[in-house]
PyMOL CGO cylinders between C-alpha atoms (Angstrom):
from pymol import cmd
from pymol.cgo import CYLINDER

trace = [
    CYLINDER, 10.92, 14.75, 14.95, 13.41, 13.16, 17.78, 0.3, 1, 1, 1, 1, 1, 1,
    CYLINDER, 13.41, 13.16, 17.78, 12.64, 10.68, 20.81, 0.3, 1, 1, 1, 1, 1, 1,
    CYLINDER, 12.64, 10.68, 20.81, 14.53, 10.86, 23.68, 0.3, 1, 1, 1, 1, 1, 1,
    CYLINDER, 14.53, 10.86, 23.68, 15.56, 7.21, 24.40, 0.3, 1, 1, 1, 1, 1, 1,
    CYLINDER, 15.56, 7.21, 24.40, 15.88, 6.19, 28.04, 0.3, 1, 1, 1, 1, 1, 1,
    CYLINDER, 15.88, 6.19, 28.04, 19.80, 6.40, 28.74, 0.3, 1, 1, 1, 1, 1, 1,
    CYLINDER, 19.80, 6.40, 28.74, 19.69, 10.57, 27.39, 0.3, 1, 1, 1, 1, 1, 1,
    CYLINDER, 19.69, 10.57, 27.39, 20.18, 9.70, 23.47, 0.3, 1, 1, 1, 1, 1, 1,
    CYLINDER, 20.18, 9.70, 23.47, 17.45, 10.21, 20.64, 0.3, 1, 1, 1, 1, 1, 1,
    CYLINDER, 17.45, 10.21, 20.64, 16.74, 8.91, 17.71, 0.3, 1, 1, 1, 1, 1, 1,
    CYLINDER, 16.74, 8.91, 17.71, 14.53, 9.92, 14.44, 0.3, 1, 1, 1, 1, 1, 1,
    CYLINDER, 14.53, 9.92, 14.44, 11.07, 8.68, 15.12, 0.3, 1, 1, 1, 1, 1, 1,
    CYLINDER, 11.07, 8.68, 15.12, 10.12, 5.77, 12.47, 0.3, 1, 1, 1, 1, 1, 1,
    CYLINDER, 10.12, 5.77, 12.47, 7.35, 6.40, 9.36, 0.3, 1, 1, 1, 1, 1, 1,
    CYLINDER, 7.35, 6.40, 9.36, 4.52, 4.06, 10.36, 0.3, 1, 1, 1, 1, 1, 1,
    CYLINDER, 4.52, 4.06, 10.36, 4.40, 2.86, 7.01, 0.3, 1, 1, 1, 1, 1, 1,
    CYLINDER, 4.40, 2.86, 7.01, 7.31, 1.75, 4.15, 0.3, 1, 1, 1, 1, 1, 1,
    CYLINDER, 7.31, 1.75, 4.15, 9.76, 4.45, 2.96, 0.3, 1, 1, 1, 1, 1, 1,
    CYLINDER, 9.76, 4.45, 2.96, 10.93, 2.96, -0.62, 0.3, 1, 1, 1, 1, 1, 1,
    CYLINDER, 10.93, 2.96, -0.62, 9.47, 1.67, -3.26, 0.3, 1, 1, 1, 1, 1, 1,
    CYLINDER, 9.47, 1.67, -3.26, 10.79, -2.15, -2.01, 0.3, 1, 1, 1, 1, 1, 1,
    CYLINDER, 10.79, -2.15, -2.01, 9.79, -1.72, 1.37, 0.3, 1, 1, 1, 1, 1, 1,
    CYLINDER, 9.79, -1.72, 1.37, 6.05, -1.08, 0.41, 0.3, 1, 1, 1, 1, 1, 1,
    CYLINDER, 6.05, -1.08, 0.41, 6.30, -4.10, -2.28, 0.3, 1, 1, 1, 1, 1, 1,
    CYLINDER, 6.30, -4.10, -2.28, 7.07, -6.39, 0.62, 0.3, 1, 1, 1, 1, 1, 1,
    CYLINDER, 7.07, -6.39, 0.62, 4.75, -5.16, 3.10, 0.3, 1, 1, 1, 1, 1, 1,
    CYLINDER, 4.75, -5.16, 3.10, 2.38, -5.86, 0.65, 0.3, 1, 1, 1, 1, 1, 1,
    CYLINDER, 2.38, -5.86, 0.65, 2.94, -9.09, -0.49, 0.3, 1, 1, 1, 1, 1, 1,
    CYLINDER, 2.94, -9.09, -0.49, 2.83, -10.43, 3.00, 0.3, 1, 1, 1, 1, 1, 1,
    CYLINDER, 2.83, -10.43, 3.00, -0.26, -8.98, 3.15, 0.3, 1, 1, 1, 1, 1, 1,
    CYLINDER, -0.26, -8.98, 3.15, -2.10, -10.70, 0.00, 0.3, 1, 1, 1, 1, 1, 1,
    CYLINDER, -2.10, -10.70, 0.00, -4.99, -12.52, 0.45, 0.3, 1, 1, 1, 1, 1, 1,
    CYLINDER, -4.99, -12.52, 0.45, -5.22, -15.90, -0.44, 0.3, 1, 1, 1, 1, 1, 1,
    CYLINDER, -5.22, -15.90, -0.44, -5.70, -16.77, -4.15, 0.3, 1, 1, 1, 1, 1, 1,
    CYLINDER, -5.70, -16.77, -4.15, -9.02, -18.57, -3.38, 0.3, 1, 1, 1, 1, 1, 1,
    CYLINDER, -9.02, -18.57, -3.38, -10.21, -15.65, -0.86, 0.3, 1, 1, 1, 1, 1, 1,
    CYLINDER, -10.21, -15.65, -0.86, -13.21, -13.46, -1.51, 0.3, 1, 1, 1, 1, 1, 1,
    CYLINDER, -13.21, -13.46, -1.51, -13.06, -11.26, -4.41, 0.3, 1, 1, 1, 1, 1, 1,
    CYLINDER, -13.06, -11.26, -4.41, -14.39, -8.03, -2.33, 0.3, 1, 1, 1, 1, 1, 1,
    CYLINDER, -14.39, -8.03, -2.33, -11.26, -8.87, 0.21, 0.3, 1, 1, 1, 1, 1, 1,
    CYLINDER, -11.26, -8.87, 0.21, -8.92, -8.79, -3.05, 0.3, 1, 1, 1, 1, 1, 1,
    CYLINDER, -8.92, -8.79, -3.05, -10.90, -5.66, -3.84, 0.3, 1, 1, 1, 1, 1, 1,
    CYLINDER, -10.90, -5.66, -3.84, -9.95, -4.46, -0.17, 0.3, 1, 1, 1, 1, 1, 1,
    CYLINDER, -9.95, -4.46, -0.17, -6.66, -5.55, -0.44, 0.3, 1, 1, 1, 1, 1, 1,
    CYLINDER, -6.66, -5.55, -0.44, -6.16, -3.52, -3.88, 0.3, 1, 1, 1, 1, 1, 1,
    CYLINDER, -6.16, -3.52, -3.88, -8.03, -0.52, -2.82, 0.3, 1, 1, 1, 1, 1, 1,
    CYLINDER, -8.03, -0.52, -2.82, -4.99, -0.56, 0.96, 0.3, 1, 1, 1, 1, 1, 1,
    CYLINDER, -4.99, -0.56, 0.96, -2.37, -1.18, -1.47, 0.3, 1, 1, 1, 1, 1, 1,
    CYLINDER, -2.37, -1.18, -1.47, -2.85, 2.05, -3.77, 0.3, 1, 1, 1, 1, 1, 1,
    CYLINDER, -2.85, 2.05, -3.77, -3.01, 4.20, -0.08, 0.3, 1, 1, 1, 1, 1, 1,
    CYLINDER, -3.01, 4.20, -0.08, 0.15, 2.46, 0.66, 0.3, 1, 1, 1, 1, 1, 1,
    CYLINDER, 0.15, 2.46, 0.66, 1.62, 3.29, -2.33, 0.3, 1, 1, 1, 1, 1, 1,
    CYLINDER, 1.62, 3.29, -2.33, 0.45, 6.86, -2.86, 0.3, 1, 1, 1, 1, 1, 1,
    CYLINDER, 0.45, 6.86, -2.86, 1.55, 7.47, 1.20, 0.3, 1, 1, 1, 1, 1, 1,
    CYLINDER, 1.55, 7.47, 1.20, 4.95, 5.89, 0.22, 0.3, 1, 1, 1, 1, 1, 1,
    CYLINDER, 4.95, 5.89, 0.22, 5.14, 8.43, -2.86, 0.3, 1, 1, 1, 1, 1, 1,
    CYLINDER, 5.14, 8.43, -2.86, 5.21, 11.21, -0.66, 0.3, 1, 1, 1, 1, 1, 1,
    CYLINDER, 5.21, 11.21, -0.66, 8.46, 9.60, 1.09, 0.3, 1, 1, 1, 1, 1, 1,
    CYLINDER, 8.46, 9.60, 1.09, 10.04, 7.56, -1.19, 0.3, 1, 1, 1, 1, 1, 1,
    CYLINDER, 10.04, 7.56, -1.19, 10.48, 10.68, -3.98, 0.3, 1, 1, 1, 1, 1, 1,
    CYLINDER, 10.48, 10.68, -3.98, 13.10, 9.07, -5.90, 0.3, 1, 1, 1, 1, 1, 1,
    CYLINDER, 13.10, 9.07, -5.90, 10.76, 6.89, -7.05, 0.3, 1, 1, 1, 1, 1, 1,
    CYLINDER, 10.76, 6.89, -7.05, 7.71, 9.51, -7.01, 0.3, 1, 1, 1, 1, 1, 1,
    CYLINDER, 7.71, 9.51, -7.01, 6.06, 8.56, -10.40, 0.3, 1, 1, 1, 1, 1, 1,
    CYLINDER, 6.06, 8.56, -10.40, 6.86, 4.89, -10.35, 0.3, 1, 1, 1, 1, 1, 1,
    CYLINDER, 6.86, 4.89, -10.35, 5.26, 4.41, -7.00, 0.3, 1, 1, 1, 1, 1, 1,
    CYLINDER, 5.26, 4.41, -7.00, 2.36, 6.59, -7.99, 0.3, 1, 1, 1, 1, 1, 1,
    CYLINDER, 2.36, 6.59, -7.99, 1.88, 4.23, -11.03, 0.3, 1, 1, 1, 1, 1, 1,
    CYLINDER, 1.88, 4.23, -11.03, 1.80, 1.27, -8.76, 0.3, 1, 1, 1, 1, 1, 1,
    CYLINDER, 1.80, 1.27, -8.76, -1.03, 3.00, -7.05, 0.3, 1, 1, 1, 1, 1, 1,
    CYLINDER, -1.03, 3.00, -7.05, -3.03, 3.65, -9.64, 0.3, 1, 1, 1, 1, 1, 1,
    CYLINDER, -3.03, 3.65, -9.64, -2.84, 0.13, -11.20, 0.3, 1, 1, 1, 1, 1, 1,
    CYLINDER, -2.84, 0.13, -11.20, -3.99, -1.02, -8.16, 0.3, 1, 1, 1, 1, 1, 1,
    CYLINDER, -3.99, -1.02, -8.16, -6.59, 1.23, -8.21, 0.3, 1, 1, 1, 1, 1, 1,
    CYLINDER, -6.59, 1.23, -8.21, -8.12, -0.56, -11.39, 0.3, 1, 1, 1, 1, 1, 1,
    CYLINDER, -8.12, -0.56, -11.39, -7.47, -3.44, -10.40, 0.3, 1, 1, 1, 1, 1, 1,
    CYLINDER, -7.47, -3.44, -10.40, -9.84, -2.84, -7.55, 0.3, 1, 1, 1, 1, 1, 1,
    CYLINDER, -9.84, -2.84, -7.55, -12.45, -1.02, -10.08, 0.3, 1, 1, 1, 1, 1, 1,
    CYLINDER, -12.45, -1.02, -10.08, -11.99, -4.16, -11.93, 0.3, 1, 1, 1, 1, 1, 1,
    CYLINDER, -11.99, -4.16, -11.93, -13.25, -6.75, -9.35, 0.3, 1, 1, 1, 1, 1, 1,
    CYLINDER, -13.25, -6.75, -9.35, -16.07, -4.58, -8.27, 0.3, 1, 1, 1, 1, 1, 1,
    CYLINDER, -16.07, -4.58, -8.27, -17.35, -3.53, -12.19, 0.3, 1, 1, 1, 1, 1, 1,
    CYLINDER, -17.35, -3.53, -12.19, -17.14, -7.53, -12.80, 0.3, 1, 1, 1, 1, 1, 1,
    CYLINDER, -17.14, -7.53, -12.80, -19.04, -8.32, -9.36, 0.3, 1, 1, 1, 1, 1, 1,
    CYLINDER, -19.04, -8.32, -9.36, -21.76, -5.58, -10.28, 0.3, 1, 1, 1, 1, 1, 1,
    CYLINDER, -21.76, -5.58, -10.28, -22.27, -6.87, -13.75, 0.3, 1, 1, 1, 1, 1, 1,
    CYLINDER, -22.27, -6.87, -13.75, -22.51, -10.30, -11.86, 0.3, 1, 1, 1, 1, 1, 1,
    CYLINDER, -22.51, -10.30, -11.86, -25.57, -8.81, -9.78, 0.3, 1, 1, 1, 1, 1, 1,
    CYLINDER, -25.57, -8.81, -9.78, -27.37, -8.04, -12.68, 0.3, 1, 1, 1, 1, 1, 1,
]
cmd.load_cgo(trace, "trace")
């Protein structure tokens, strides 16, 4: 897809989100909760960064699989936190 830029040129529209593997690391860290914070916010935060991750697969496909691994491992991560805060209901 092309904009048309005011003075008659165009350019590629930008992805909303990160195109590489590196890009979607940084976004990410910058996005990290404080150590201390909530534990359903770092759930949150783990559950956004495997949707980051997975969307940035579907870019990023030299580095399909690896990105799709980061996803899932933040996926348990976020299974994690919520299995330990459930038990803590109990």
């Amino acid at each position: 897809m092309s904009v048309t830029l005011p003075h008659g040129g165009s350019a590629k529209k930008q992805p909303d989100g990160p195109t590489t593997l590196a890009e979607a690391h940084e976004v990410l860290w910058r996005q990290r909760p404080a150590r201390d914070a909530d534990p359903l916010m770092w759930a949150e935060f783990h559950r956004h960064s495997a949707t980051v991750y997975a969307q940035t697969a579907a870019v990023d496909t030299r580095h399909k699989h690896e990105t799709l691994q980061c996803a899932a491992i933040e996926i348990r991560k976020a299974q994690d936190i919520e299995r330990r805060l459930n038990e803590g209901d109990q």
